[in-house]
C-alpha positions in Angstrom: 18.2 -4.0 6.5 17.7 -5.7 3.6 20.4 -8.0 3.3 19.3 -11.8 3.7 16.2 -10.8 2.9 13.4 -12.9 0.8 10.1 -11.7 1.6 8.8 -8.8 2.7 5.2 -8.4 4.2 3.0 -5.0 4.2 0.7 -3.8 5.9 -2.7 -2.1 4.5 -4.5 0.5 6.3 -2.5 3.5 7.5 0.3 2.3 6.2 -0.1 1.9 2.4 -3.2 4.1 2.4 -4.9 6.3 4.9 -7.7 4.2 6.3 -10.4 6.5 8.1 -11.5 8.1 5.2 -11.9 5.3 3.6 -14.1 4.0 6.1 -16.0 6.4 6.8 -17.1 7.3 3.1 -17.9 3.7 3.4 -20.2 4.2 5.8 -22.1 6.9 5.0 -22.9 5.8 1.6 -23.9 2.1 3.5 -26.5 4.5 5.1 -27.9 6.6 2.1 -28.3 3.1 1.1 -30.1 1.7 3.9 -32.3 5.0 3.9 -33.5 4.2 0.1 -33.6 0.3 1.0 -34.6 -0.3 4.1 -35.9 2.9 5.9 -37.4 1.9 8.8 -33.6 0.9 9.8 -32.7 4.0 9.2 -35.9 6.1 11.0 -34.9 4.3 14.2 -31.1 4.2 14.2 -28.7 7.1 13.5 -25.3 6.2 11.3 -23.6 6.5 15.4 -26.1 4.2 17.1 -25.2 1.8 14.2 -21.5 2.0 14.9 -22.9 1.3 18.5 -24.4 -1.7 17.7 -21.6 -3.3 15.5 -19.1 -2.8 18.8 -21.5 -3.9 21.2 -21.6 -7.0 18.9 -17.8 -7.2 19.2 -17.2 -6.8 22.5 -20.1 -9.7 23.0 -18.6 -12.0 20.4 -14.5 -11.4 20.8 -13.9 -14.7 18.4 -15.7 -12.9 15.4 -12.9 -9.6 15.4 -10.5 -11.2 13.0 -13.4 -11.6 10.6 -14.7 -7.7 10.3 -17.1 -8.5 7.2 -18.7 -11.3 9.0 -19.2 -8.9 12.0 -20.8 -6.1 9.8 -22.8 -8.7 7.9 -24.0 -10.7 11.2 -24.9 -7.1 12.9 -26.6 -6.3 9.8 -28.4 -9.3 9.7 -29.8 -8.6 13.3 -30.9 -5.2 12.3 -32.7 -5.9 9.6 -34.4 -9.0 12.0 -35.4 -6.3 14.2 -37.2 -3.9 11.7 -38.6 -6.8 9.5 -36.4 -7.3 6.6 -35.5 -10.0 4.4 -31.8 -11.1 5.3 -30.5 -10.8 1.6 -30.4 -7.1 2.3 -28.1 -8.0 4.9 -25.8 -9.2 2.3 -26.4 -6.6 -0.4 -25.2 -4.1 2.1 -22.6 -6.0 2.9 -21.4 -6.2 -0.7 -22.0 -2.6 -1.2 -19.5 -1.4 2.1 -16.7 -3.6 0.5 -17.0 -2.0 -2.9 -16.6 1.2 -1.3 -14.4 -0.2 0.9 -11.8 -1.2 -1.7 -12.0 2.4 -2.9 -8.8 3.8 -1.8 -5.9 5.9 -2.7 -2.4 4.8 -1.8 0.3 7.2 -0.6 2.2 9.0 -4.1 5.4 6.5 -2.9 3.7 3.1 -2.3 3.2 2.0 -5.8 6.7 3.0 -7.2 8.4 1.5 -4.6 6.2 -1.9 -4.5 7.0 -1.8 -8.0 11.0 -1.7 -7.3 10.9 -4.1 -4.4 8.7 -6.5 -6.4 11.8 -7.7 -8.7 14.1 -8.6 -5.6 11.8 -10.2 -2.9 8.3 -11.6 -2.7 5.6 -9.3 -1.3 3.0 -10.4 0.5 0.0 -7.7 1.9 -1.0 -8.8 5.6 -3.8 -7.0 6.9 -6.9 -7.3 10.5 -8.5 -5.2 7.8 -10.9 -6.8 4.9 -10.1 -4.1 2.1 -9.3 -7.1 -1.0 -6.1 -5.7 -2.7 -7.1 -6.9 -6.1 -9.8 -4.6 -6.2 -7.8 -1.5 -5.0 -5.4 0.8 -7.4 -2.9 -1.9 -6.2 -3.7 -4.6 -7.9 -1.4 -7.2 -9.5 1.7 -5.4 -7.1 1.5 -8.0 -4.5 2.4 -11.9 -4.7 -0.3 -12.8 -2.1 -2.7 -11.2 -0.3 -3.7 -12.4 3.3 -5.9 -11.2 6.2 -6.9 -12.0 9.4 -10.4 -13.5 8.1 -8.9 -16.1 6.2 -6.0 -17.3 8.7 -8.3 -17.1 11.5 -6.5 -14.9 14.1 -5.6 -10.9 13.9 -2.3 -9.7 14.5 -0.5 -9.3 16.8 -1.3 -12.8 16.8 1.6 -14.3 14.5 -0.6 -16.8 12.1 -0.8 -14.1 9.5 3.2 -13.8 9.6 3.3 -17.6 9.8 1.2 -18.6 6.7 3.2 -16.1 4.5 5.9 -18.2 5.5 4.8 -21.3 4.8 3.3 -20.2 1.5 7.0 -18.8 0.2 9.3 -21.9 2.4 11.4 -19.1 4.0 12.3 -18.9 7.8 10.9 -15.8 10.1 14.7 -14.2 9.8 14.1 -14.2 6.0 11.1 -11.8 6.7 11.0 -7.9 6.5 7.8 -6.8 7.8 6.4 -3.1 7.2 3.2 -1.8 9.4 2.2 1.6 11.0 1.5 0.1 14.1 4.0 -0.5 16.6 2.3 -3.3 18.3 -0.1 -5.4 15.9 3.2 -4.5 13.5 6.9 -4.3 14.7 6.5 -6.0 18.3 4.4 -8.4 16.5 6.8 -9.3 13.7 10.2 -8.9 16.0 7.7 -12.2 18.4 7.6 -14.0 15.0 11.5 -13.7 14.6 11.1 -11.3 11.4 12.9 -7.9 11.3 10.8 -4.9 10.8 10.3 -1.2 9.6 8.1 1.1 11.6 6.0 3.6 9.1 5.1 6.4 10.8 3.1 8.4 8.1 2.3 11.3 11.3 5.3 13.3 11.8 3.4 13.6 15.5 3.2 9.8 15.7 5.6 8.7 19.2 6.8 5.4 19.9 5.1 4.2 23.0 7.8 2.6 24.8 10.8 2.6 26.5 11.4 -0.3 26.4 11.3 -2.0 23.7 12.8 0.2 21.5 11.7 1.1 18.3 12.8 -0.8 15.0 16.2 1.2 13.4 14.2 1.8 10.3 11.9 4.6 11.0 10.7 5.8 7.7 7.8 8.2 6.6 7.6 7.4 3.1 8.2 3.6 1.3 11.1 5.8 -0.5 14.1 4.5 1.9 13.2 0.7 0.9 13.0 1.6 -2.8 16.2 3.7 -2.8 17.7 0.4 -0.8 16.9 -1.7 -3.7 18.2 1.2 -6.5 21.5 1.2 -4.0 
């Protein structure tokens, strides 16, 4: 699997880390925030009817979804119109979810075996999400960090794939990518020509196909890539 390879892209959420929790701890502490900082926000609107709002905003503005901070920020910055705040709020808030945001706790084999693959190929993070890797426990393990914000387009959508190309000068076939989910990640990557591994971190987890098939790596852990490298 490895053979011929030079770079190998990751994603984030779900993959590398388990993502809901994350998000949701997120949340709630956005709203004991919002309840000490702007409570009239918070008399009128339940942490759900928020959640509400921010999809309603999606679903109205489908060329915002690749950027998810700018959506929370713009539908914060309506909500806090509405109930007579100043719009700075809108940003402190906003600033506050990504801290909390960034607070996450990779899987026991992601950093050991980022570590390994780290010596042989080029490791790029590609992510819809907006956690900043920098900021997380796994820092200083990647060679670039992308998401959907800054490239403009979420996966499936291949620009993500595409500018980690063009940043290293390699060809798609020179690309491993590794993602939980089978469409934004493996059919998405086998489009853009790159081969990839299918994570499936829920032993319940199916493929949804028949056809296509899944990828012939179908790994739980990050271990089998590591041991790859060790072989």
């Amino acid at each position: 699997m490895l053979e011929g390879i030079r770079l190998i892209s990751f994603d984030l959420d779900d993959c590398l880390w388990p993502c809901r929790p994350v998000i949701r701890r997120a949340e709630r502490r956005l709203y004991r925030w919002l309840e000490h900082h702007a409570p009239r926000v918070t008399e009128a609107m339940s942490l759900e009817a928020m959640w509400e709002h921010r999809e309603r905003f999606m679903a109205a503005h489908p060329e915002l979804v690749h950027d998810l901070t700018l959506v929370r920020l713009r539908t914060l910055q309506e909500v806090m119109e509405r109930f007579g705040y100043p719009q700075a709020l809108a940003e402190e808030a906003t600033a506050l979810f990504r801290r909390e945001r960034n607070r996450v706790e990779p899987y026991a084999d992601v950093a050991p075996a980022l570590r390994a693959l780290r010596r042989r190929f080029l490791l790029v993070s590609v992510t819809n999400g907006n956690a900043q890797v920098e900021e997380t426990p796994l820092a200083g393990l990647f060679h670039l960090d992308l998401t959907s914000a800054e490239v403009g387009a979420a996966k499936p959508d291949p620009a993500l794939f595409r500018a980690a190309a063009d940043w290293a000068g390699v060809e798609p076939a020179q690309m491993l990518h590794v993602g939980d989910d089978p469409e934004r990640d493996v059919l998405a990557a086998r489009r853009a020509g790159l081969r990839a591994v299918w994570v499936r971190r829920r032993p319940e987890a199916a493929w949804p196909w028949r056809e296509p098939p899944p990828p012939r790596w179908v790994i739980s852990t990050l271990a089998p890539l590591q041991a790859a490298v060790a072989g």
